[in-house]
N, C-alpha and C positions, 0 to 999 in steps of 0.2 A: 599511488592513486592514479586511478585513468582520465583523461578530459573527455569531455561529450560538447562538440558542437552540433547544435539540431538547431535548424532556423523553422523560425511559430510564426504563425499570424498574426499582425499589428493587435488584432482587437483581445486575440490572447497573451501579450506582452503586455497590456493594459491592463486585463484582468492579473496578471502576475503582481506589476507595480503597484497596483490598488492594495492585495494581500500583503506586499512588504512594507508602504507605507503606514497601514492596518496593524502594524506587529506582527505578522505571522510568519515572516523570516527576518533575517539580517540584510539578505541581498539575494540575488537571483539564485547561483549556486548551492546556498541553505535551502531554498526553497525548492528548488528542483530535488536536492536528498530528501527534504522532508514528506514533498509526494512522491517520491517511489518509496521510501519505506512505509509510508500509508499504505500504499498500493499493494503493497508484500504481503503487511499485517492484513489487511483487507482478505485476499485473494486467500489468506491461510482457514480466516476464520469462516470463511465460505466454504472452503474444505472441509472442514472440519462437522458444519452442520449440516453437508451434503451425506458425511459418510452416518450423519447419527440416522437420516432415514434410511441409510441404505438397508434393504430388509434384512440381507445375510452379515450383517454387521448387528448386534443387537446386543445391552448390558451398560455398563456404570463406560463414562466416559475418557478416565484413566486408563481402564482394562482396554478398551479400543484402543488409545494413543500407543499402544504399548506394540501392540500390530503393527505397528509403521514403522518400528525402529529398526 
């Protein structure tokens, strides 16, 4: 596993503590994974509904993913 030290602004270390106190992590490191892997899923499913307009792309949704592999 690799370390990432990145220094944030006070009022986003704020914002951080508020979401772990909140439940939404255990501690800063959980929380830092948990939004990048948001981030990931996020940025896929954007992909993905990008390529259903794409014009030359057209058909059932699996047939497309299948193009990518």
């Amino acid at each position: 596993m690799t370390t990432l030290s990145v220094p944030i602004p006070a009022k986003l270390d704020e914002s951080i503590n508020n979401l772990i106190k909140n439940g939404y992590a255990e501690n800063k490191a959980s929380f830092v994974r948990k939004a990048i892997t948001r981030l990931v899923e996020d940025e896929a499913v954007l992909v993905i509904l990008r390529a259903q307009e794409e014009p030359t792309l057209k058909g059932d949704l699996k047939t497309l993913a299948k193009k990518f592999k």
